[in-house]
N, C-alpha and C positions, 0 to 999 in steps of 0.2 A: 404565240399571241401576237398580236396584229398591231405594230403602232401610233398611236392619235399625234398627228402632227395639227399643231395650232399654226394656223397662218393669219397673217394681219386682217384679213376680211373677217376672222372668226374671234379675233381678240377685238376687234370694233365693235362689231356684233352683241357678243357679250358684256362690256362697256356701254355700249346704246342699251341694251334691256336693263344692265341692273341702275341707269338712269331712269329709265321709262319707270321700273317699277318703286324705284324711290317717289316718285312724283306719284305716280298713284296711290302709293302710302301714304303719301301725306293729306291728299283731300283736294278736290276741284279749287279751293278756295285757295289752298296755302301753294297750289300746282301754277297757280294763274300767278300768283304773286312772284314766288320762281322767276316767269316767265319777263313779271316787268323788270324784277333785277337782274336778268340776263341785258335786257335791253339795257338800262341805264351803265351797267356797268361793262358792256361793249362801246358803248359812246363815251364815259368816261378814262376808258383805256386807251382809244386810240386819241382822244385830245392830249390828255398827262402823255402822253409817249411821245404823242408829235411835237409839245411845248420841251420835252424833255431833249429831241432829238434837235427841235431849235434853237433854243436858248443854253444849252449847255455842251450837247456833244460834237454839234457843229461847228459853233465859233472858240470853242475853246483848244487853243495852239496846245496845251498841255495833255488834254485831252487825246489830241489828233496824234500826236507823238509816245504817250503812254499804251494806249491802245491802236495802233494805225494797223488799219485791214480789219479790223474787226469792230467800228460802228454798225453794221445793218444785225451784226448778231447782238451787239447791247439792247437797240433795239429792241429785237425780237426779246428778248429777254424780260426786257423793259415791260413790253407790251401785256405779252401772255402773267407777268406779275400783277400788273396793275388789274389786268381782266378777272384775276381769280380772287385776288386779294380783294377786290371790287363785289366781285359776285359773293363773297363766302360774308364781306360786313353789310352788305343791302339786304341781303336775306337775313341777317341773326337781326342787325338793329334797326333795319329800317321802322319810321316811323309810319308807317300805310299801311290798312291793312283790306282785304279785298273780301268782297261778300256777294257774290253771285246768286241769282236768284235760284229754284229750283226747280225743277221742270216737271209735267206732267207724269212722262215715261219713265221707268226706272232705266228703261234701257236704252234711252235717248239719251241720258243724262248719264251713263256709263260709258256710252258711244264719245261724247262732250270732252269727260274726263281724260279717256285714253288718247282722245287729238289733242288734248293739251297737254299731256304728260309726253308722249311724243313729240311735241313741238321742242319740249325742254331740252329732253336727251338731242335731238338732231339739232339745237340751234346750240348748247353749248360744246357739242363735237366740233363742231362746223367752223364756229369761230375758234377752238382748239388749234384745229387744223390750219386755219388761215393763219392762224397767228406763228405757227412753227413754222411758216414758209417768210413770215415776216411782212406779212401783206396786213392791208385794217382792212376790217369789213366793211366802214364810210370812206375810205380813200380806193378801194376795191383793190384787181391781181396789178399790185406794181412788176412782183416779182413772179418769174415761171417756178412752180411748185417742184421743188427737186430731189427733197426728201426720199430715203428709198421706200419706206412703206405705203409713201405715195405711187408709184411705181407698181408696186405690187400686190396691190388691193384696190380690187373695185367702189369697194364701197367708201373707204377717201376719199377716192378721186369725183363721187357721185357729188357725196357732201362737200367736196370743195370745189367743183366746176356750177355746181349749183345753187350757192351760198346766197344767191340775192332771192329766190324762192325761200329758204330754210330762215334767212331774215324776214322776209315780207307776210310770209303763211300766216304766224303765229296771230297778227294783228287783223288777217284780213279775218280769220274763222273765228277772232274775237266779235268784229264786228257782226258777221253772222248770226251767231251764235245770239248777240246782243240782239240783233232787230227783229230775227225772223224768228223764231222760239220763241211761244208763250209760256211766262212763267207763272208758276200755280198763283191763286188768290189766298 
């Protein structure tokens, strides 16, 4: 019998779809909202992380001393906490809630679904990924990616050399989506 070796591209992989298909269980409406508290809480992680790295890790002598050599890994630590802890309370409590029109075609609006449910899975890998490298997605690659499963998987390296796409798609196929799609009467 023949053995299945899992490699990082195929454990990402797997990771991106049971993302994708979470978000299409949940519905185009709750998929888009997702999608705004990916964003708010990407931008609210790298500010708390940069005020953190300012105002306390930097100027602090005791600090510097407790931990010396390992500030960019608090950091990171820092960061990818704030980002999830962020994403997991904007989703349960946010107060907003999204209502998208509905569209003529069953299958335009299936088609809709799955580039927003995809948007989700690839924009919170992506900032996943940047953040283990200790990079923000609004301050961009301070640092070179060195991780090893960066190294040995295409598809990180895809989702992290092309993170300003994987940021920007989401917003622009909203706006699409918004202008040019007629919704039913």
């Amino acid at each position: 019998m023949d053995a299945i070796y899992i490699t990082w591209d195929t454990a990402v992989l797997v990771l991106l779809f049971i993302i994708f298909g979470y978000g299409f269980i949940l519905g185009q409406n709750q998929t888009v909202k997702l999608l705004l508290c990916l964003y708010i809480s990407i931008l609210v992680a790298d500010g708390l992380a940069s005020l953190v790295q300012t105002f306390i890790i930097s100027p602090s002598p005791g600090f510097a001393m407790l931990w010396a050599g390992y500030e960019e890994i608090i950091v990171k630590i820092v960061r990818l906490l704030f980002f999830i802890t962020g994403f997991f309370l904007f989703t349960i409590k946010s107060g907003f809630h999204v209502r998208l029109e509905k569209h003529t075609h069953s299958g335009t609006q299936i088609g809709i679904h799955a580039v927003f449910s995809l948007c989700v899975a690839i924009l919170f890998l992506s900032t996943v990924f940047i953040y283990f490298a200790g990079n923000s997605f609004v301050e961009g690659l301070a640092y070179e990616y060195t991780a090893a499963f960066y190294e040995r998987s295409l598809v990180v390296q895809i989702l992290v050399k092309y993170y300003e796409i994987w940021f920007s798609f989401p917003a622009i196929f909203f706006l699409i989506v918004s202008h040019f799609l007629s919704p039913e009467k």
